[in-house]
C-alpha positions in Angstrom: -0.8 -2.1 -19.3 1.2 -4.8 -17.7 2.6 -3.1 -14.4 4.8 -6.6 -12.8 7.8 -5.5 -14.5 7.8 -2.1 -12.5 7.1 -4.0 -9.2 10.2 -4.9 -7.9 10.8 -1.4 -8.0 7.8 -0.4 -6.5 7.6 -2.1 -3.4 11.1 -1.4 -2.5 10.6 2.0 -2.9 7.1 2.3 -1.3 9.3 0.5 1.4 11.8 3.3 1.7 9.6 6.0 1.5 7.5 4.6 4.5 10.3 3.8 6.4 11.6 7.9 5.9 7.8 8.7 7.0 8.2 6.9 9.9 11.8 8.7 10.8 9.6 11.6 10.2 7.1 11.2 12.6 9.2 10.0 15.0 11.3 13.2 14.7 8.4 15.2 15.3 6.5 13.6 18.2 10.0 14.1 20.2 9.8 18.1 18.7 6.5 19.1 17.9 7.0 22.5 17.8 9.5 21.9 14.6 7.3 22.1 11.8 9.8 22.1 9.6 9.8 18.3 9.4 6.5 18.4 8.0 7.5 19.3 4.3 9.4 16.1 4.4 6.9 14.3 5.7 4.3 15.4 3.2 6.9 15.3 0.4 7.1 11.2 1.2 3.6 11.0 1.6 2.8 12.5 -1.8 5.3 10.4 -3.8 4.3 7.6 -2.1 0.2 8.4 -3.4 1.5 9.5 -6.9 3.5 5.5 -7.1 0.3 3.4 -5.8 -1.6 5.6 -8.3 0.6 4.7 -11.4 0.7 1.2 -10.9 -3.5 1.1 -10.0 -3.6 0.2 -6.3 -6.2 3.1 -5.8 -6.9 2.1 -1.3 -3.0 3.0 -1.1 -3.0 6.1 -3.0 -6.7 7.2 -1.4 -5.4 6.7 2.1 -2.2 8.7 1.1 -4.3 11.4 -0.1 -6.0 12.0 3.5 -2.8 12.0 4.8 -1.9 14.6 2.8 -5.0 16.3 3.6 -4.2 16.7 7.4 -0.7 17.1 6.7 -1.5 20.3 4.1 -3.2 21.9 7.1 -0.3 20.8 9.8 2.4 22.3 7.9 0.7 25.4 7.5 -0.6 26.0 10.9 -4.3 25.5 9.9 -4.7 22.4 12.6 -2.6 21.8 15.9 -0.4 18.8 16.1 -1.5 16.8 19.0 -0.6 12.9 20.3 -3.8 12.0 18.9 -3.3 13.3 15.5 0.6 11.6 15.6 -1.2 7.9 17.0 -3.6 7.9 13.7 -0.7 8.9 11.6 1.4 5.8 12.8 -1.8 3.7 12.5 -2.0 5.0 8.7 1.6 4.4 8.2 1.2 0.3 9.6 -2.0 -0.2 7.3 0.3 1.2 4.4 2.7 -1.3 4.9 0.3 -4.1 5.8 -1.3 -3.3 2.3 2.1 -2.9 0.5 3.1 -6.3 1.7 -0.2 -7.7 0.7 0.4 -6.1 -2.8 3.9 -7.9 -2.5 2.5 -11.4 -1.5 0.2 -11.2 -4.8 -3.1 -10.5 -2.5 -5.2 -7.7 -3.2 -4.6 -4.3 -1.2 -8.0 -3.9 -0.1 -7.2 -7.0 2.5 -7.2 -4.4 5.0 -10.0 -2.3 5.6 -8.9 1.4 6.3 -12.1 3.1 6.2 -12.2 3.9 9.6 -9.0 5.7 9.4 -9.9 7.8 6.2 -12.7 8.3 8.6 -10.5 9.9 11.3 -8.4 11.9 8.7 -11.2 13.3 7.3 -12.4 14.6 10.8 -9.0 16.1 12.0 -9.0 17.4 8.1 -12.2 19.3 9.2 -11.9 19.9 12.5 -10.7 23.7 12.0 -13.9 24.8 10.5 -12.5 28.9 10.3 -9.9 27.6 8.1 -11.3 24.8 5.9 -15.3 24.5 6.5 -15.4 25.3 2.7 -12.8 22.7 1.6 -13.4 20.3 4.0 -16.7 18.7 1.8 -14.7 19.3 -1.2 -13.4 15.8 -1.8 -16.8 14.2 -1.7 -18.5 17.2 -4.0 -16.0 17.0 -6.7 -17.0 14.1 -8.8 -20.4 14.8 -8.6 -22.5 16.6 -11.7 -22.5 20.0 -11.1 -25.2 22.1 -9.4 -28.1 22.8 -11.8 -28.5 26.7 -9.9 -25.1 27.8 -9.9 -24.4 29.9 -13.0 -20.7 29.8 -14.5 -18.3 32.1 -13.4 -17.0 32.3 -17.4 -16.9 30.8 -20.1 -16.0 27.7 -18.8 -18.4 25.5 -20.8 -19.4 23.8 -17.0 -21.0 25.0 -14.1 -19.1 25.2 -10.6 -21.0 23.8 -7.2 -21.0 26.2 -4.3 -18.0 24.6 -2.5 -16.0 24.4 -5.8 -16.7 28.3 -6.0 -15.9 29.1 -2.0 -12.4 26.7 -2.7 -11.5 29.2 -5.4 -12.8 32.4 -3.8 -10.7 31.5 -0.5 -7.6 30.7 -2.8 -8.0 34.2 -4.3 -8.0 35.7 -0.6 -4.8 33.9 0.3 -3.0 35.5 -2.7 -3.4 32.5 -4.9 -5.6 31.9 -8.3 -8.1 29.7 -9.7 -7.0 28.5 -13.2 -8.6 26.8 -15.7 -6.9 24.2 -18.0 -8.0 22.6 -21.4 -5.7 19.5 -22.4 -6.0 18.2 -25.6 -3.6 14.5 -25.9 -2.7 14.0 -29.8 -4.6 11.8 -31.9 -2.5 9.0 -32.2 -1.9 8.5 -28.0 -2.7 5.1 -27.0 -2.7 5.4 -23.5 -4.8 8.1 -22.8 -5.5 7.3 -18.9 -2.5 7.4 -18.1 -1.5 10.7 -19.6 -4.3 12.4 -18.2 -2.7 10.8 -14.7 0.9 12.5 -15.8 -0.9 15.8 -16.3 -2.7 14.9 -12.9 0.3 14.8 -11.3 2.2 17.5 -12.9 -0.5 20.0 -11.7 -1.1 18.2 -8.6 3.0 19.8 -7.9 2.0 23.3 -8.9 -0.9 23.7 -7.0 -3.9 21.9 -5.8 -6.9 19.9 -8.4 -10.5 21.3 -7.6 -12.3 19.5 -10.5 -11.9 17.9 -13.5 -14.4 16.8 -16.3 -14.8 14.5 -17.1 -14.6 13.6 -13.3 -11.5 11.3 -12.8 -13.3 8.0 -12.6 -13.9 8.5 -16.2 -10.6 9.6 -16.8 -9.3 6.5 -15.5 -11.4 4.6 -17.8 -11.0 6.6 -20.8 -14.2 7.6 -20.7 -13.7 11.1 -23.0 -12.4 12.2 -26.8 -8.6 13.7 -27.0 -9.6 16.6 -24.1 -10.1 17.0 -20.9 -10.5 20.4 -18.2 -9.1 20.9 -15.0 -9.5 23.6 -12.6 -6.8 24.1 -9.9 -5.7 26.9 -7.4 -2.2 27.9 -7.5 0.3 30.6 -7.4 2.2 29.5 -10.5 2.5 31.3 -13.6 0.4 30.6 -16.8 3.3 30.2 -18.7 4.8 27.7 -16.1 1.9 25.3 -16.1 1.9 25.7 -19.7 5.2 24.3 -19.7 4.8 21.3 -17.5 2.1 20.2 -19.2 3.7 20.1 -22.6 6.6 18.2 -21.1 4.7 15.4 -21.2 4.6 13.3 -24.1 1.5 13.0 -26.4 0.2 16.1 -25.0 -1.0 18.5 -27.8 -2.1 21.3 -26.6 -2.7 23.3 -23.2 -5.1 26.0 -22.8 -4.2 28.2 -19.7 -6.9 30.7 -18.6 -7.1 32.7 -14.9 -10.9 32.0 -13.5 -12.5 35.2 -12.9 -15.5 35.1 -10.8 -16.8 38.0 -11.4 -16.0 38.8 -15.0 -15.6 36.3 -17.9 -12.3 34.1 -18.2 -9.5 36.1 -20.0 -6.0 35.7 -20.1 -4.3 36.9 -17.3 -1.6 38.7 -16.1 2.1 37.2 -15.8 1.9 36.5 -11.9 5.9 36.1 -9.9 6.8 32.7 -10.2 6.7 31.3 -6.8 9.2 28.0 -5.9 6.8 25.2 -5.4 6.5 25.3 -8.8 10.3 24.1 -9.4 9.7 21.3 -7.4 10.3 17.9 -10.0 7.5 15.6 -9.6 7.7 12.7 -7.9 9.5 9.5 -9.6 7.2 6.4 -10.7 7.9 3.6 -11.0 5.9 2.7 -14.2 5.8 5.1 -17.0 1.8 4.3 -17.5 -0.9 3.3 -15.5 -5.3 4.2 -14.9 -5.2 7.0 -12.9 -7.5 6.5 -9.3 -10.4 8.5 -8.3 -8.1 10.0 -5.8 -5.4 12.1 -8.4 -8.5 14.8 -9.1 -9.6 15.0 -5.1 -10.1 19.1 -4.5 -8.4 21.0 -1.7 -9.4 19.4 1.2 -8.1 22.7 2.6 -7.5 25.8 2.6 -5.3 26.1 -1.1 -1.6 25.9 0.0 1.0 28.6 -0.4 4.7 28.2 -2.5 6.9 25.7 -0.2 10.4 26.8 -0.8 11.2 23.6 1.4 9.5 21.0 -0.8 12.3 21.4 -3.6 14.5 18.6 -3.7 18.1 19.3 -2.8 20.6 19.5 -5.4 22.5 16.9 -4.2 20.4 14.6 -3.5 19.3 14.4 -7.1 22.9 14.0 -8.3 23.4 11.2 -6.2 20.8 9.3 -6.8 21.7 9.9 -10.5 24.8 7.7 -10.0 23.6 4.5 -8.4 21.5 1.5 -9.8 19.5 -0.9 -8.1 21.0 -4.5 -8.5 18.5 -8.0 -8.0 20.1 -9.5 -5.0 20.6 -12.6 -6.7 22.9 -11.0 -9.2 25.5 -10.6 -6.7 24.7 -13.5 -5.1 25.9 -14.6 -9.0 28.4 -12.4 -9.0 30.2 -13.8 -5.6 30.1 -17.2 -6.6 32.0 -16.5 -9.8 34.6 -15.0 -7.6 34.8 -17.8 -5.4 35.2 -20.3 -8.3 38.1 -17.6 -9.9 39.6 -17.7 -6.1 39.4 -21.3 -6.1 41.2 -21.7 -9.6 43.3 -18.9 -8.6 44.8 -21.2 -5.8 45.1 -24.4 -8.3 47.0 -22.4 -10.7 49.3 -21.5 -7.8 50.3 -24.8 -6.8 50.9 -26.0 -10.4 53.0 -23.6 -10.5 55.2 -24.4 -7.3 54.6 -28.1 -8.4 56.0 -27.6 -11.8 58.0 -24.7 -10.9 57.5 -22.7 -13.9 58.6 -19.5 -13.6 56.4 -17.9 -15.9 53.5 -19.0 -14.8 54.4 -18.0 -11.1 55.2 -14.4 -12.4 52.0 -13.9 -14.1 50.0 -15.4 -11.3 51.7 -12.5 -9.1 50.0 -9.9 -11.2 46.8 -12.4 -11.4 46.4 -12.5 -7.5 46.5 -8.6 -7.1 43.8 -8.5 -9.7 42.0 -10.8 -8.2 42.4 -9.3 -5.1 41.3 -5.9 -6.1 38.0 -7.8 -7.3 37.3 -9.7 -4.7 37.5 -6.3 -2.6 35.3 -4.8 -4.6 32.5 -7.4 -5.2 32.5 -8.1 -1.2 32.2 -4.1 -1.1 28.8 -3.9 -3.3 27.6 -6.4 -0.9 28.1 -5.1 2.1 25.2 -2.3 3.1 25.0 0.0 6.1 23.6 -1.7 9.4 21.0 1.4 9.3 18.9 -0.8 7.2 17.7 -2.4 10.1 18.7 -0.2 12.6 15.9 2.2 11.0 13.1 0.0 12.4 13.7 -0.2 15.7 12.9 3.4 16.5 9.2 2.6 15.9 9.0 -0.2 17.6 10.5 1.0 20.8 8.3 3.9 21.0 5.5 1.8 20.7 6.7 -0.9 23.2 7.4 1.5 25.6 4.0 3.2 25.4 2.7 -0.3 25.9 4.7 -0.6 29.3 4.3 2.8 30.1 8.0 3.2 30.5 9.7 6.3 29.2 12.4 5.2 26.8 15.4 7.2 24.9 16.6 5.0 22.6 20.2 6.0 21.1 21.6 4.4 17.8 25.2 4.8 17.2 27.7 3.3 14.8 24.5 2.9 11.9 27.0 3.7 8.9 29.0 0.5 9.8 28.4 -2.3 7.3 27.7 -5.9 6.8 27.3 -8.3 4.2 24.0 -8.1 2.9 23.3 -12.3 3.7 24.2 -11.2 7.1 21.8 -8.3 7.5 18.9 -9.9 6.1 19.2 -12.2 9.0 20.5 -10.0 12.3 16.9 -8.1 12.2 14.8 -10.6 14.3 17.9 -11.2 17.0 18.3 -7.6 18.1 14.3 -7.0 18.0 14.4 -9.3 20.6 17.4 -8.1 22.5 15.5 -4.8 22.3 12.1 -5.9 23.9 14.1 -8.1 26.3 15.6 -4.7 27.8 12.4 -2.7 27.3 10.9 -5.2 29.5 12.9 -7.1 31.8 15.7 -4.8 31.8 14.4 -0.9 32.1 12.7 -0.2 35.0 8.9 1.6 35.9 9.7 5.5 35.6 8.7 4.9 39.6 10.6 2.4 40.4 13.6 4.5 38.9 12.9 7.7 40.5 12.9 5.4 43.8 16.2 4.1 43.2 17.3 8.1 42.7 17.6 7.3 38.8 16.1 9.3 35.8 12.7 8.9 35.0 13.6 8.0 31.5 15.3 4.5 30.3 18.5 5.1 28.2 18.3 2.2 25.6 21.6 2.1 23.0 22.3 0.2 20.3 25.6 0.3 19.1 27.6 -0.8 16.1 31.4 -0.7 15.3 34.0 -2.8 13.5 36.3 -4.8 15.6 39.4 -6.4 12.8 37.2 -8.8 10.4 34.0 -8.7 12.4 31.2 -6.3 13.4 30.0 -5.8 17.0 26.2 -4.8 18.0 25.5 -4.0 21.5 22.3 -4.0 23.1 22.6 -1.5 26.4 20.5 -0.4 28.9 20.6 1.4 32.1 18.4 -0.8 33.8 17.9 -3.4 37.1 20.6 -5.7 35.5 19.9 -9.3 35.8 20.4 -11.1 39.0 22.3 -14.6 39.0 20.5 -15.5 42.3 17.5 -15.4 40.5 18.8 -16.9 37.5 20.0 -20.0 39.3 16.8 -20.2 41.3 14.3 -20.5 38.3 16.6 -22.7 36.1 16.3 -24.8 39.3 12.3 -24.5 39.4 12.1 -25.3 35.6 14.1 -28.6 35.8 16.4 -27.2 33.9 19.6 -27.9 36.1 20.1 -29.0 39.1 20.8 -27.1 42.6 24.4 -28.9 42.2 24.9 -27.9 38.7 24.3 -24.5 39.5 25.8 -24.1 42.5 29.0 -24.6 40.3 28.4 -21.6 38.2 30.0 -18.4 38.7 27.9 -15.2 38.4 28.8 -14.7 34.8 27.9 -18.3 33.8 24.7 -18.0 35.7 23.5 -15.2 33.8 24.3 -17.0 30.7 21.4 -19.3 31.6 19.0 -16.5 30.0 19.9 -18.7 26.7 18.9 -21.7 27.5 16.1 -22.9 25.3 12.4 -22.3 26.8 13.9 -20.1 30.0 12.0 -17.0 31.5 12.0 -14.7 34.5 8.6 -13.2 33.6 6.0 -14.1 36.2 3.5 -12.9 33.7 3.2 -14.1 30.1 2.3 -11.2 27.9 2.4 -9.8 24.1 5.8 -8.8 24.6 7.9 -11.6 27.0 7.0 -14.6 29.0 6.4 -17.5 26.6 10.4 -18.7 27.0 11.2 -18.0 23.6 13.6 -15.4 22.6 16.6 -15.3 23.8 17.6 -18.9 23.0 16.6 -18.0 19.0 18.8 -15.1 19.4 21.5 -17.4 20.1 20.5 -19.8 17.5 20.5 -17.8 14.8 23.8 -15.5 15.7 25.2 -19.4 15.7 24.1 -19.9 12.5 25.9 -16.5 10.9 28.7 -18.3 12.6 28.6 -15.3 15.1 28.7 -15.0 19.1 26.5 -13.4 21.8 27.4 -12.7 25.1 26.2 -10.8 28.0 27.6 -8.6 30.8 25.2 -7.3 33.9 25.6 -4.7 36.7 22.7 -4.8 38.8 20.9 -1.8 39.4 23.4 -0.4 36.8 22.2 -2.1 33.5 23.3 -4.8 31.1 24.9 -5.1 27.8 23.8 -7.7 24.9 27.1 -8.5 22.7 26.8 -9.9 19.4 29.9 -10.5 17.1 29.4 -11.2 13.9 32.2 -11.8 10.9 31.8 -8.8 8.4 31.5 -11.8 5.3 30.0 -15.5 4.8 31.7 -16.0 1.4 35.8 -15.6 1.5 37.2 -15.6 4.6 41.0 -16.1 6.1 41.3 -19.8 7.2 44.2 -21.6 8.8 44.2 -25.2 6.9 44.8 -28.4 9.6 45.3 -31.8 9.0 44.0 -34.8 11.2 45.2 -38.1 10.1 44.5 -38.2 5.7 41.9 -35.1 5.8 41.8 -31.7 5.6 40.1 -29.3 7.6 40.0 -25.6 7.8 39.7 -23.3 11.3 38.2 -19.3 10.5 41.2 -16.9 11.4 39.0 -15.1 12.8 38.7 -17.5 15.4 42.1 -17.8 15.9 44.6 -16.5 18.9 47.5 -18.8 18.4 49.2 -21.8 17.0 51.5 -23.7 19.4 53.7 -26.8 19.6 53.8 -29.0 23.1 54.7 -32.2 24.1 53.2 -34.8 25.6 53.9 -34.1 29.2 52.5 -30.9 28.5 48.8 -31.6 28.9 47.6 -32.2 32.6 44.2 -33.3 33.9 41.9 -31.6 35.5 38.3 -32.7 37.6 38.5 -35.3 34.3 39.3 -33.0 31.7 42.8 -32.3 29.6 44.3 -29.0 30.2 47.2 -27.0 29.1 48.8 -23.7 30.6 49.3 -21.4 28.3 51.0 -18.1 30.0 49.3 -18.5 33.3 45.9 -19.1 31.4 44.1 -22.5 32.0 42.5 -23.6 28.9 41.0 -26.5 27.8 42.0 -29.1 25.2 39.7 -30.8 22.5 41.1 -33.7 20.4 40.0 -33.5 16.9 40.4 -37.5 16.8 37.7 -38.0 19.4 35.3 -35.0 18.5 35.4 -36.5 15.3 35.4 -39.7 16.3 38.2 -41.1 14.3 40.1 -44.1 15.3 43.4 -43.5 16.8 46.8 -44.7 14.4 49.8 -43.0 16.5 51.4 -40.9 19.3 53.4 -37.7 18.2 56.5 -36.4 19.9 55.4 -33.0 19.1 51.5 -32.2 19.6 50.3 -29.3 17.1 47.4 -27.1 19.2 45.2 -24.4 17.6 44.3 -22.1 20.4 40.8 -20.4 19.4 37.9 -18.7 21.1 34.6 -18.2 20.8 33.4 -14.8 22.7 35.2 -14.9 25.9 35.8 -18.6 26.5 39.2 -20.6 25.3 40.4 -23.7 23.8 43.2 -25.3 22.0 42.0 -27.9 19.5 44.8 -31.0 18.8 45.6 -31.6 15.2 48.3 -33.5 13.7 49.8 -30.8 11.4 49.3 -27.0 10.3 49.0 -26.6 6.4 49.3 -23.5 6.7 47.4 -20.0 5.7 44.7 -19.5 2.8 42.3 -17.8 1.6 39.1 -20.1 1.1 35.3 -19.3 -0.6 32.6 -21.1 1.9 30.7 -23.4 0.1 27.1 -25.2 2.1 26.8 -28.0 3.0 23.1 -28.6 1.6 20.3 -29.8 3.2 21.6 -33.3 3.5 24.2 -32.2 5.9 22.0 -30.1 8.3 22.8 -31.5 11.3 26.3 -31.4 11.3 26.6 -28.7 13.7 30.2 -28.9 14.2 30.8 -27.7 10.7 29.6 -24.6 9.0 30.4 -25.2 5.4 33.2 -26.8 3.2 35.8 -25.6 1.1 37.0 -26.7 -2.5 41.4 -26.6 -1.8 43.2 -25.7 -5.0 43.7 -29.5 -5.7 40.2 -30.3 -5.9 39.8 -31.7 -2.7 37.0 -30.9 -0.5 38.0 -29.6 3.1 35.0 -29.0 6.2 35.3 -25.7 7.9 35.1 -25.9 11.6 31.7 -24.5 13.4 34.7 -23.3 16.6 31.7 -22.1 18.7 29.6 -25.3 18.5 32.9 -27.4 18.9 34.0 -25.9 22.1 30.2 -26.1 23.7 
C-alpha cells in the first residue's frame, strides 16, 4: 500500500499530538500529585503508536508502546512519578520528534537510535516487582512459540507460557477477564495485514493484547489463511467486543469465548459494560497499513481497569467534525486571487469616475462591499492563533533553566491573539531568542535574587495583544535589567563605536546597542549566549515582516523586549505619495499625520533639517535625496508625511498626497533584494507599478 498520500496528514498530526504530550508533562512535573493528567497523556501517547503503526514506521510506534507501558502503571498508582521518570519521558518525547522529522525529510526513522531509552522504560516499567513481576517479561515472551510443558487452559487449540497464564490469572484478581478471540476476514479481503492491525487496535481500546497467533510479525506479513486468535484481558462485555470487531470491514466472523483456567472455555456470562469500552479508537491517518510487532505486545503490567476519563469529550468530537485541513499553498492561492480582484476592483473604479458612468459606479458600490466581505474573510482563514508558537516555549524554558540552574515561571498571556499565518511561520526563532536572552543575561541566580531581597524564582512573561492593525509580543522579565554603562563600555572594547559616539547616547539609545550585529555582554561563550549572534537576527528578521523591536530596562527591576508586528503582509491601508512623475505608497500603519509647511518652516539643526511639530522636534527626510533623484523645483507649499517606526519620528517630504487606498503587496523578487528601503510594490488601478516604502529602514 502506497502510504505518501496520507503523509501530509500524518506528520502534522504526530506533530500536534507531541506537542499536547509535551503540555502534558509539563503540566504534571509543576503538579505531580494530579494524576489526572495522566489519561491525557496516555490517550496522546496511544494515538500517536496506533498512527506510526498504520503507516509502517514500527521504531515510532515501539517506543510509544513503552511509554505507554510506564504510563499504564503511573496512572494507576502501580509506579511513583519521580524527576527521573519525567527527564526520560521528555527524552522519549525529543527522539519522537527527531524521528518524525526524519520520516518528514524522506530519511528513515531508525536515524536515531532509541534503544537505550526503551531500555530505561522497560526498567521503570519493572521496577515495582509486587505489582507487575509477572507482566513485566511479558512483551519479550509473547512472540515466542509457546512452552512445550504448559498444558492448555481449554480448548484453545494453543498452549499458554507461564507468564501469559500469571497475566491472565492477575487480570482475573483485579476483577477483569481473559478472553479469547477467533477472527476470521472474508475471502475476498485483500489487505489482510492491515485488517488484522484494525482489529489490533480495536481490541487494543477495550482492553489489553496478551498474545496472538500467529504472533504479529506474521500478521504483518500475511503470514496466515482468513483467521487469526487473540487473547486479551478486559472488563468488556462479550457482546461489545463482538461488536467492534464486526465494525470493521472485511471482517467475517468473531468468535468471543471467556478463558477459564480451570475449566474448559465456555461462553460466559454477560459481564456490566464498563466505559473504557466507549472510548472511539484513535483516528489514522491511512485507512491500511502492515501492522508492527509492537500492536500484539502483552500487558507490560498489571491489566488496566475501565478509565471513565479516556472517553473523548462530546465536544471535542463535534468540533473537530466541522473543520478541514487546507495545504498552505492553497490560501496562499487563494490570497493572490483576491489581491488581483482588489486590484481590478480599483481599475474598475477609476473608469468609472473617468467615464462617469453612473451605472457602473452604482454596481461597483455593491461590488466593493462584496469584495470587502471576502477579503475579510480570506485574511480571516489565514490568520491562526499566536499559541502555535507560543506552545513551544514552555519546553524549552524548563529545560534552559535547568541548564542554568535558575528557577523560572514562565507566564504566557494573550495566546488566542492571531496572526497571519506568513507571519507566524517566521516570529518563532526571534522570540526563542528573546527568551534565552532573558533566561540568561536577564534573570538572575536564585542566590543572587534572594541577596537582592527578591524571590527565588524568575517571573518570565510572554505577552500578546492587538494594538489597531498590528500585534504586540512582549518578552518580560523581572531580572537585573541591562545597564547602559556597561553597554557603552563593551561597544567601546569591541570597536564598535567610539567613546565620543557613545558618550552622545542617552540611556535608552545605549541599551539599544544590544542589536548591533555581533555584540555581547557574556564574558563566557556557552550553548546558550556568547557567540554575538542573536539579538541582531531578531531585529533582522522583525525588519523583514516589516515589524519593530524595541526595548525598555529597569535595573535591578527587569526589562521588556517589544516587538510590533502588522496583523497582514498581503492588503494593507496605504497613503499613495507622489515625488516628481512616480508613485509611491507609505503603510498607514506607519502613519501619525499629513501636514502642509512652508519653506521657512524647516530649521537646521547640528547639520540636520528639522521641523517643530507641537513642541516635538522631529526630523526631516527628503524623498528626492534618499532616492537620489535630481532636483526640478522649489514648492511654495511643502507636503510632509509624519511617520514612526517604534518610538522614533520623522516627517518624510513629498511633492503631493494622492490620497488613501487599499493596496495588495506584491515582492520584489530576488533581483531586487537589496533594496532595503522598499518592502514590496504595488500594481495602482491604472496598471502602474508603485514601491511601498520600508519606513523603518528609511528613517535609520
Amino acid at each position: 500500500m502506497d502510504t505518501n498520500q496520507y503523509m501530509d496528514m500524518f506528520l502534522d498530526e504526530s506533530h500536534e499530538h507531541l506537542q499536547q504530550l509535551n503540555d502534558g508533562l509539563l503540566s504534571l512535573e509543576d503538579n505531580m500529585e494530579d494524576l489526572s493528567v495522566l489519561n491525557d497523556i496516555f490517550r496522546n501517547a496511544h494515538t500517536l503508536k496506533g498512527m506510526s503503526a498504520t503507516m509502517g514506521y514500527n521504531k515510532i510506534a515501539e517506543l510509544t508502546h513503552e511509554m505507554e507501558d510506564v504510563l499504564d502503571l503511573l496512572r494507576h498508582e502501580q509506579l511513583k512519578l519521580t524527576e527521573d521518570i519525567i527527564d526520560v519521558l521528555f527524552k522519549c518525547l525529543d527522539s519522537l520528534e527527531q524521528m518524525v522529522d526524519n520520516v518528514g525529510n524522506g530519511d528513515p526513522e531508525d536515524l536515531i537510535d532509541v534503544s537505550d531509552l526503551v531500555t530505561k522504560l522497560s526498567a521503570l516499567s519493572s521496577g515495582n516487582p509486587e505489582a507487575v513481576a509477572a507482566a513485566s517479561e511479558a512483551p519479550a515472551a509473547a512472540p515466542a512459540a509457546p512452552a512445550g510443558d504448559a498444558a492448555p487452559p481449554a480448548d484453545l487449540g494453543f498452549e499458554l507460557t507461564d507468564v501469559e497464564r500469571g497475566v491472565i490469572k492477575q487480570a482475573q484478581e483485579t476483577g477483569l477477564r481473559g478472553i479469547h478471540i477467533k477472527v476470521t476476514l472474508a475471502e475476498t479481503c485483500l489487505l489482510k495485514s492491515a485488517r488484522s492491525y484494525m482489529v489490533m487496535n480495536a481490541l487494543d481500546e477495550l482492553g489489553d493484547v496478551v498474545k496472538s497467533i500467529p504472533p504479529a510479525e506474521e500478521l504483518e506479513q500475511e503470514k496466515f489463511e482468513h483467521s487469526f486468535e487473540v487473547i486479551v484481558v478486559t472488563a468488556a462485555e462479550e457482546k461489545v467486543i463482538e461488536d467492534a470487531i464486526l465494525s470493521i470491514s472485511e471482517v467475517e466472523s468473531a468468535v468471543v469465548e471467556v478463558i477459564d483456567l480451570e475449566k474448559k472455555a465456555e461462553p460466559a456470562a454477560a459481564a456490566p459494560p464498563p466505559s473504557v469500552a466507549e472510548a472511539p479508537a484513535p483516528a489514522a491517518p491511512a485507512p491500511a497499513a502492515p501492522a508492527p510487532a509492537s500492536a500484539a505486545k502483552p500487558a507490560p503490567a498489571a491489566p488496566k481497569p475501565a478509565a471513565p476519563k479516556q472517553a473523548a469529550p462530546p465536544a471535542k468530537k463535534s468540533h473537530a467534525g466541522q473543520s478541514v485541513r487546507v495545504d498552505i499553498e492553497k490560501l496562499d492561492t487563494l490570497m493572490n486571487l483576491m489581491g488581483e480582484l482588489v486590484i481590478n476592483k480599483v481599475r474598475l473604479e477609476q473608469i468609472g469616475q473617468t467615464h462617469r458612468i453612473s451605472e457602473l459606479t452604482e454596481t461597483l458600490e455593491q461590488m466593493d462591499r462584496v469584495t470587502t466581505d471576502l477579503q475579510n474573510i480570506v485574511m480571516k482563514v489565514r490568520m491562526v492563533p499566536v499559541s502555535q508558537v507560543f506552545n513551544r516555549f514552555p519546553r524549552m524554558v524548563r529545560d534552559v533553566a535547568k541548564e542554568l540552574n535558575k528557577e523560572i515561571n514562565l507566564t504566557i498571556e494573550g495566546e488566542e491573539t492571531e496572526l497571519d499565518r506568513t507571519v507566524i511561520d517566521e516570529i518563532g526563532d526571534p522570540i526563542m531568542h528573546l527568551l534565552r536572552n532573558s533566561l540568561d543575561h536577564g534573570v538572575e541566580h536564585p542566590d543572587d535574587r534572594e541577596a537582592k531581597g527578591k524571590p527565588r524564582v524568575g517571573e518570565v512573561g510572554l505577552i500578546a495583544r492587538h494594538e489597531g492593525n498590528n500585534v504586540v509580543i512582549m518578552v518580560t522579565d523581572d531580572g537585573a535589567g541591562i545597564n547602559a554603562d556597561k553597554m557603552r563600555r563593551k561597544a567601546v572594547e569591541k570597536g564598535m563605536m567610539t567613546q565620543e559616539e557613545v558618550d552622545k547616547l542617552d540611556d535608552a539609545d545605549a541599551v539599544r546597542i544590544i542589536f548591533l550585529p555581533g555584540f555581547s555582554t557574556a564574558e563566557q561563550i556557552s550553548d546558550i549566549s556568547g557567540r554575538g549572534v542573536g539579538m541582531d537576527v531578531v531585529r533582522n528578521k522583525i525588519e523583514a515582516l516589516s515589524g519593530h523591536v524595541d526595548v525598555e530596562t529597569h535595573i535591578d527591576e527587569g526589562s521588556v523586549f517589544k516587538i510590533k508586528l502588522p496583523l497582514t503582509l498581503a492588503i494593507i491601508q496605504a497613503m499613495l505619495v507622489k515625488v516628481q512623475e512616480e508613485m509611491y505608497a507609505i503603510p498607514l500603519g506607519s502613519i501619525d499625520s499629513t501636514i502642509n509647511i512652508q519653506p521657512d518652516d524647516i530649521k537646521t539643526v547640528q547639520n540636520k533639517e528639522v521641523i517643530v511639530l507641537r513642541g516635538e522636534i522631529i526630523p526631516i527626510i527628503r524623498m528626492e535625496q534618499t532616492l537620489q533623484i535630481p532636483h526640478v523645483k522649489d514648492f511654495d507649499e511643502i507636503f510632509v508625511v509624519v511617520v514612526h517606526a517604534g518610538e522614533a519620528k520623522a516627517g518624510i517630504v513629498v511633492d503631493n498626497l494622492i490620497g488613501q487606498q487599499e493596496i495588495v503587496i506584491k515582492t520584489l523578487g530576488n533581483l531586487f533584494t537589496g533594496l532595503k528601503m522598499f518592502s514590496g510594490a504595488t500594481v495602482l488601478g491604472d496598471g502602474r507599478v508603485a514601491l511601498i516604502i520600508d519606513v523603518a529602514t528609511m528613517m535609520q
